[in-house]
N, C-alpha and C positions, 0 to 999 in steps of 0.2 A: 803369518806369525813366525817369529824368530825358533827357528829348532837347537836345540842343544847339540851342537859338534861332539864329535866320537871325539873319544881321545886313547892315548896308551898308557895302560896300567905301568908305571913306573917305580921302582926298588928308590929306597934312599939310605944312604952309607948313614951312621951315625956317630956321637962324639957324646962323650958324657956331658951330662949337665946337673948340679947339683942342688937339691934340696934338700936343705935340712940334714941330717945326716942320709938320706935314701939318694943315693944316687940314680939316675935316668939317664936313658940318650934320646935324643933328639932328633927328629928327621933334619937331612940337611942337604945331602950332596948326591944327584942320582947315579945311580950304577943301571947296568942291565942287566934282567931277569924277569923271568916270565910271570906275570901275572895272575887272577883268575879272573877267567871267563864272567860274561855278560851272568848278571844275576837269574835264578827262574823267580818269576812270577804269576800271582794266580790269584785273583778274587775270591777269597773264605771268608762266606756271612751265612750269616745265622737271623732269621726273623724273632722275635719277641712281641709277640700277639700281647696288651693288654685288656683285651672287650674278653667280658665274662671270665678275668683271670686265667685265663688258659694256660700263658707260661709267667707274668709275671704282673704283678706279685701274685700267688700262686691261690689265693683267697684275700678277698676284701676284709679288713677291719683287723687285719695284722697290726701291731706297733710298729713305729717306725723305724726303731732298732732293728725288727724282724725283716722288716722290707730293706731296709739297708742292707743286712745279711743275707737277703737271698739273694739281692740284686750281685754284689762281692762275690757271692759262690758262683753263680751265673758265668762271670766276666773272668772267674778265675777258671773255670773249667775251657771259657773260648780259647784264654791264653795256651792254656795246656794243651788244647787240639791245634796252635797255630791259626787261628780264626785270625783275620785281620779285620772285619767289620761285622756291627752287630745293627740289627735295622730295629728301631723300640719303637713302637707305637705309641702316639704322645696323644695323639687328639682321635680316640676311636670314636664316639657318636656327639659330637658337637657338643663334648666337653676335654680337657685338659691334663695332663698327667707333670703340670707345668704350672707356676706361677703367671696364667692367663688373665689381664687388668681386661680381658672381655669377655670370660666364656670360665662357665664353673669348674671346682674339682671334678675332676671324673670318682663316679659312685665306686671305682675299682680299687682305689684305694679305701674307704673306709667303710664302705657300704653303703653311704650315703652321700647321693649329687649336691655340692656345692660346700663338701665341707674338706677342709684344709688340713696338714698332716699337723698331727698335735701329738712333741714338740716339735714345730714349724721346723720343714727343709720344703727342697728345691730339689722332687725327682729327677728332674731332667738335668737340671747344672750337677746335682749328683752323679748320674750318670755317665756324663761327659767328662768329670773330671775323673770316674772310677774307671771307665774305659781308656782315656788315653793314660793313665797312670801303667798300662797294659801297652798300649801301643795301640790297642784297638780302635778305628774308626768308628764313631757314633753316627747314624746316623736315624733323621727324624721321619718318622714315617708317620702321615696323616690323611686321614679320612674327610675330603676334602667334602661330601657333598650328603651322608648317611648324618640323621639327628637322631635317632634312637633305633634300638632294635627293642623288639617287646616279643613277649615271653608266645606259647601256642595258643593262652586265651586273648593275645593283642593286648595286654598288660604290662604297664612299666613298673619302677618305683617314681615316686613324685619327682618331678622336674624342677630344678631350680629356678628361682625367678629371672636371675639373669642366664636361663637356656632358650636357643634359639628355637626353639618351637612358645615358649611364651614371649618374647621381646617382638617376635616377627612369625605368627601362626598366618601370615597369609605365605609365609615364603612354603610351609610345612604340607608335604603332601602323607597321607595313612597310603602306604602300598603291601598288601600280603600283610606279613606280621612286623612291619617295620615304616619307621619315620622315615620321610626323604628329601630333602631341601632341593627344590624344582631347579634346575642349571639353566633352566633356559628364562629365570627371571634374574636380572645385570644385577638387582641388589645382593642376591647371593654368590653370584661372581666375585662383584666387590667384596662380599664380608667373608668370604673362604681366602679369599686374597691375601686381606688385611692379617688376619689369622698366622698367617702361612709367613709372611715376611717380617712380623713381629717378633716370630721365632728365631729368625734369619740373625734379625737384628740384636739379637738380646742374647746369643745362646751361641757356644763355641763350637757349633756341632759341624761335620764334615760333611753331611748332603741333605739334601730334604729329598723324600721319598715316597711316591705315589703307590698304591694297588690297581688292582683292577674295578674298584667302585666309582663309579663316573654316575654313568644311569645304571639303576637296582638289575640284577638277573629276573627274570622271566619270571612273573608269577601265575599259574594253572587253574583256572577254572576247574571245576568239575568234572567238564566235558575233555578237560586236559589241552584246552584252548589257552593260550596267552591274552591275560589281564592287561588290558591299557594301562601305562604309566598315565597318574591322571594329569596332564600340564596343559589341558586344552585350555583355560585362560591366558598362559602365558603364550601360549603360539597361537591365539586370537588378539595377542595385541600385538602379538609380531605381523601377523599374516594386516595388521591394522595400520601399522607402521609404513606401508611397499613393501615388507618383504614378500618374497615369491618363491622361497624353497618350501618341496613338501614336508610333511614335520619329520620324517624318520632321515631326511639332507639336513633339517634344520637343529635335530637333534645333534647330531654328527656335528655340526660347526659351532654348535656350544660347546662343545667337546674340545673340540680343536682348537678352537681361540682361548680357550682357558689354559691347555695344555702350552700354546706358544707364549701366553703373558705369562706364566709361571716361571718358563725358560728366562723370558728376555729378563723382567723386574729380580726374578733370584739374582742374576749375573751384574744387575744394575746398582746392587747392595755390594754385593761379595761376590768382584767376576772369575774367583778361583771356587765358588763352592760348587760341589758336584748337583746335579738333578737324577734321581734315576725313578724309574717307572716300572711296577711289575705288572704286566698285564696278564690275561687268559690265555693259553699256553697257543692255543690253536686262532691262526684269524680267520681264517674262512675254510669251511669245508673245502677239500679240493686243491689245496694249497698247503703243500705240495700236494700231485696226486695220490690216490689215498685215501690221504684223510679224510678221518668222520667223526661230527662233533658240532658244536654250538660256535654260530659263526660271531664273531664278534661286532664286527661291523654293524650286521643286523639286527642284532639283539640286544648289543650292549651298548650300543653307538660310540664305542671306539674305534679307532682307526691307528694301531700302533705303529703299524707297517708306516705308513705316514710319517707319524711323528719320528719317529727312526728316521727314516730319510729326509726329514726339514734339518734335522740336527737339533732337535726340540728338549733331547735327554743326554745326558754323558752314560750315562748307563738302564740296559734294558737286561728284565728278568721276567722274561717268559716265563709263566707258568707250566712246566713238563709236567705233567705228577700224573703219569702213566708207568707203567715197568717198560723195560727194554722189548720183554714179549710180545706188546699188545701191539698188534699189526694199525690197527685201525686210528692209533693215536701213537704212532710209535715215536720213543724217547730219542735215538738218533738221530731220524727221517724228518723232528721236527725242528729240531739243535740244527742241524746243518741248515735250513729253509733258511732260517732265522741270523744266523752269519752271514747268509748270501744276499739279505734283505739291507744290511748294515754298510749301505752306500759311502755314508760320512763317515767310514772307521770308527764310530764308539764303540763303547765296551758290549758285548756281548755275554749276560753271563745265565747260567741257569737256575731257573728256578725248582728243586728237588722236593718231593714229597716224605719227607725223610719220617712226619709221623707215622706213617703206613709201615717200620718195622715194630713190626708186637710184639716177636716171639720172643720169649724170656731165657735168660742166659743162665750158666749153669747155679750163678747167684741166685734165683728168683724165689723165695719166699712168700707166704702165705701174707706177709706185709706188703711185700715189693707186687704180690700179684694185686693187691686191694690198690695201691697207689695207682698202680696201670688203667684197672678197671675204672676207677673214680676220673682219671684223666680223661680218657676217651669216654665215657657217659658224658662229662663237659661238653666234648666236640660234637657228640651226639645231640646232645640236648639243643647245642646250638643249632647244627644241620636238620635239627625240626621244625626252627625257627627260619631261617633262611635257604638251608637245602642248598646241596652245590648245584651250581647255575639255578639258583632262586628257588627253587620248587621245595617241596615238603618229604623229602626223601632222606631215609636214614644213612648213616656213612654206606659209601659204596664197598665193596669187597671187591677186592684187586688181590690176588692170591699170585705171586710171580711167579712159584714154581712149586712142585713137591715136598711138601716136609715143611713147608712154611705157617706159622700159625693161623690159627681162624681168623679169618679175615686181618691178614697183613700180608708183609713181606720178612724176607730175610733180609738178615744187615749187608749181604754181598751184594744183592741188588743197589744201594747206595750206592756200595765201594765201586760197583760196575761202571752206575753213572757216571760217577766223579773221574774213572778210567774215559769213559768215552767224550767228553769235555776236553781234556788232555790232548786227547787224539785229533780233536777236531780245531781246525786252523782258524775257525770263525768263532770260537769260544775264548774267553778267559778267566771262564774260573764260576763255581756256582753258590747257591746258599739254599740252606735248611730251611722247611719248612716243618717242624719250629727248635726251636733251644730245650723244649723240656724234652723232649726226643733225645737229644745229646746226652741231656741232664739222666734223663730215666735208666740210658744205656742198656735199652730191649736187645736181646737178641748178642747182647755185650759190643753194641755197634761201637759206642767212646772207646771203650778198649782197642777194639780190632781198626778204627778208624787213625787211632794216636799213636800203634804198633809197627802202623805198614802206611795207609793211605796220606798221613799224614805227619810223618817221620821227621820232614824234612822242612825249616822254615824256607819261607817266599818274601819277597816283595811285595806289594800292590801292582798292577799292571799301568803303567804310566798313562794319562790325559792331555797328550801336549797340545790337544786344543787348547787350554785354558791356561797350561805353563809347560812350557818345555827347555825353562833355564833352570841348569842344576845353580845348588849350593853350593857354597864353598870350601874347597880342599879343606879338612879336620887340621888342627895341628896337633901332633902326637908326641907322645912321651913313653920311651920301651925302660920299664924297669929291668933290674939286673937278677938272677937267677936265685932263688934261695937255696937251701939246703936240700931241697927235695926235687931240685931242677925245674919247679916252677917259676915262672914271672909275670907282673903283673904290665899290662898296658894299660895308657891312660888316653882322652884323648880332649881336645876343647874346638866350637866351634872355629872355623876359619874368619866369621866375619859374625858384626853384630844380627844375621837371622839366626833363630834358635831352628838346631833342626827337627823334623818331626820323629825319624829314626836314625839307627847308628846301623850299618851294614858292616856285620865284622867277619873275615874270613879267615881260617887256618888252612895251608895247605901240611899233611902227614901223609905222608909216601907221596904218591904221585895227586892225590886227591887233594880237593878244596871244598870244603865246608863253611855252609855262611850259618852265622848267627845272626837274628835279626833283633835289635834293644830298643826299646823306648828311649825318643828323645833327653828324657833327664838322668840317663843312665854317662857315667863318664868313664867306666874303668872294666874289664874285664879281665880275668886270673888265664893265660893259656893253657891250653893241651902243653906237656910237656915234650911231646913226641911231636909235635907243631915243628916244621925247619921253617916257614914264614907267616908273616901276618900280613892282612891288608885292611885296612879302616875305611870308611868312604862314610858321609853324612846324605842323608834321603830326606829329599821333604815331604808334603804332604800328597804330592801326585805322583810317587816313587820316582821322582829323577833323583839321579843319582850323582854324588859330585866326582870327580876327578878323586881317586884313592891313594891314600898314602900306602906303599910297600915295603913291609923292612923283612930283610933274612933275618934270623935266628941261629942259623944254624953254619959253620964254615963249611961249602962242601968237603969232601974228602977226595973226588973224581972230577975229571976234570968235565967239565958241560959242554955238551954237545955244541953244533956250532949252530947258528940262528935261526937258520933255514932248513934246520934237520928238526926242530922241535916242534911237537906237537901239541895244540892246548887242549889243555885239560879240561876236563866239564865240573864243574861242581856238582857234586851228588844231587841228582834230580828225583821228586819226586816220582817214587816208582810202583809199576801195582806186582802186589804179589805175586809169586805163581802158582800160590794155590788158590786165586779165585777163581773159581770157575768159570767158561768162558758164555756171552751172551747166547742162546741157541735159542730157534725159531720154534723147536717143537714143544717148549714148556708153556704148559698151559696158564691161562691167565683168561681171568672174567672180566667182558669187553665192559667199559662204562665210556661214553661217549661225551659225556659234559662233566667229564671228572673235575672239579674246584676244591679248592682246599677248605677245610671247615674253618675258619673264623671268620671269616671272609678275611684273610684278607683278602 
């Protein structure tokens, strides 16, 4: 595949050109002058759980105005921390958060399965369009193979007639407190498929987006023994067919053949849409050494490590959601495994347990502490129901350090992560585990995260497997100074692609600073203390095109000579130096099959 050539940031002299009465110059004739440095980049997402409203919408049976609005508030808070992708759960138990012509409303918008938003919208195209109106990436995150979860007496609400447990109850297995569509019968292969690329096909979204639900986590006997998945029909007519793998090999290669048609048919629609996959943070005990924990391979009959290296995903999010302390699952030790696992260059980003900070900031109120409470009883009540890694256990207590609330973390433990990601050469960049975490702002993390951690905008991290030809040069237009020594730039694509963002830089003193705008953005007002600007158009896999550079400013001294200057870096994102640094001896309570409560 064709890679995009480096090129040299180039100045261009200007000449007025007039509008109207507003005069402008024009880029036109190059001069030289140094440029700014190679963009930073870094993958900021945020998950949006909706099974059991956890982060959105925030209670079933809201109006549609309401859901509108929180969804807006949502999407304007990711802007504001610099989040570039938000991952929404469209299809959590084999219903729909989406005009689906196969499969009902999801009961999370109104409280009741199969009934449609009244007055009628389109969550999802909503979505899409309120996200990239931000700049934000949408992407669609589905529960390709769970039909229902039911409550601790194994109770639902009614199922719609057209849900896949009544259309097709031979596909539907009862496992624990939860429905489960058997993967190792082809008809559900097929109808998870269909599903999946109707979305594809219909909807502007920028990735479709797996979890770690394939086959259900472990469900415990009494004896505290592992429940059979029950699929012995369907791997008696395998084992009927000549097949010859045992079922926990044969399990596994349902797996894996669903996970490569996914890959290959996504790309066969739209071969620039991303694929990314979040799996269970750890694959196998022992790997790296160490680790301890619920193997995945064996238990869950995934094989991520695998799919990673087919080149099966453009992007993987391990699930971490350990603290930095916890030796036994530790949050570095697995980050790095998991870089060095990533043969075919994908993205590598991490998956953060970011609901785990509780403790209340100096805001916190006898309202804000009810809202918290009512939040996590949610997650609670869910982890009754499914328990991380399957079981019937209530949220774990992960305490990172001293002084941290009952059962959580402090918000530095985040800001830690999100340093140690940074750091690491096989990282780029992670996501929240979940948005109402951001939103609730425990422990004043949004503040302290939008302060320091997050100061500074990014790019996306580039895909040039799938495109690595930039856009084309912007053509620019520098207004003239007003009375207060501001001016305005303007700027229009180079060529009929519209681009997905505007990369705008100022350098003031020696620094360069980027703004990062949404595609339909055309004009921004400079820093008046700006001596230059540079424009450059990005599209949807952050390449970047070839930048227009104009001075601002006449020097006054004379410029060193070419081979004496130094480039500058663009203010990177940096960590504080008052976080405190990771240390071995803070205590932390080991949980070994740590999972996030919604499942995802």
């Amino acid at each position: 595949m064709r890679v995009a050539s480096s090129f040299t940031p180039q100045v261009l002299a200007t000449k007025p050109v007039t509008r109207g009465a507003e005069a402008t110059v024009r880029a036109e004739t190059p001069e030289p002058v140094d440029g700014p440095p190679p963009p930073p980049r870094e993958f900021r997402g945020a998950w949006v759980a909706s099974v059991r409203n956890i982060d959105w919408p925030s209670r079933s049976g809201l109006s549609v105005a309401q859901q509108q609005a929180e969804l807006r508030k949502l999407l304007d808070t990711a802007a504001q921390l610099k989040l570039n992708a938000v991952i929404l759960q469209v299809r959590p138990e084999g219903d729909a958060l989406y005009a689906s012509p196969f499969e009902p409303w999801s009961e999370a918008l109104s409280g009741k399965m199969g009934q449609a938003p009244e007055p009628f919208y389109d969550p999802l195209a909503f979505a899409v369009a309120e996200a990239h109106k931000r700049g934000i990436e949408l992407h669609a995150w589905f529960n390709p193979f769970r039909a229902r979860l039911l409550d601790s007496n194994g109770q639902a609400s009614p199922a719609a007639a057209n849900h896949v447990s009544r259309t097709n109850p031979e596909w539907v297995k009862r496992y624990g407190n939860s429905l489960w569509m058997d993967p190792g019968e082809a008809g559900v292969q097929d109808y998870a498929m269909k599903i999946i690329l109707d979305v594809v096909k219909r909807y502007g979204i920028d990735a479709v987006h797996l979890d770690d639900y394939f086959y259900p986590y472990p469900v415990r006997d009494a004896n505290g023994k592992d429940v059979p998945f029950p699929d012995q029909a369907s791997y008696q007519a395998y084992r009927a067919g000549g097949g010859k793998l045992a079922i926990a090999d044969w399990r596994r290669e349902n797996v894996n053949r669903f996970v490569e048609r996914l890959y290959r048919e996504v790309h066969g629609i739209k071969p620039d849409l991303k694929v990314g996959i979040s799996p269970f943070g750890i694959w196998r005990p022992g790997n790296p050494p160490g680790i301890q924990g619920l193997d995945s391979v064996e238990s869950l009959y995934a094989d991520p490590r695998l799919w990673l290296q087919k080149g099966w995903m453009d992007y993987i999010v391990p699930q971490l959601y350990w603290p930095i302390e916890q030796k036994a699952q530790s949050f570095p030790v697995l980050l790095k495994w998991w870089g060095e696992q990533n043969t075919q260059n994908r993205q590598v980003v991490a998956g953060l347990y970011t609901s785990q900070v509780r403790a209340l900031g100096a805001q916190g109120t006898k309202e804000t502490q009810s809202q918290v409470g009512n939040f996590f009883a949610r997650l609670v009540g869910l982890l009754s129901v499914i328990g991380p890694g399957g079981g019937t256990k209530e949220l774990p207590v992960q305490q990172a350090e001293p002084g941290a609330a009952a059962n959580g973390w402090r918000a530095d433990q985040i800001q830690r992560q999100i340093e140690l990601t940074r750091q690491d050469k096989g990282a780029v960049g992670h996501a929240h585990f979940s948005m109402q975490a951001l939103l609730r702002n425990n422990d004043n993390l949004k503040d302290k995260l939008a302060g320091t951690t997050y100061a500074n905008d990014v790019l996306m991290p580039t895909s040039p497997w799938l495109d690595a030809v930039p856009p084309a040069k912007p053509v620019v237009s520098l207004g003239q100074p007003d009375g207060n020594g501001k001016r305005q730039i303007e700027w229009e694509p180079g060529d009929k692609e519209a681009p997905w963002q505007w990369s705008v830089y100022q350098k003031i003193k020696d620094d360069w600073t980027l703004t990062v705008l949404p595609g339909a953005n055309r004009r921004q007002t400079l820093d008046p203390a700006a001596s230059a600007v540079a424009i450059a158009a990005v599209d949807r896999h952050g390449n970047e095109s070839p930048r227009v550079t104009l001075p601002l400013t006449t020097p006054t001294t004379t410029p060193r000579a070419k081979n004496q200057t130094e480039p500058r870096r663009i203010n990177q994102p940096q960590r504080p130096s008052s976080l405190p640094q990771a240390t071995s001896h803070t205590p932390a309570i080991r949980q070994d099959n740590q999972k996030r409560p919604e499942t995802p």
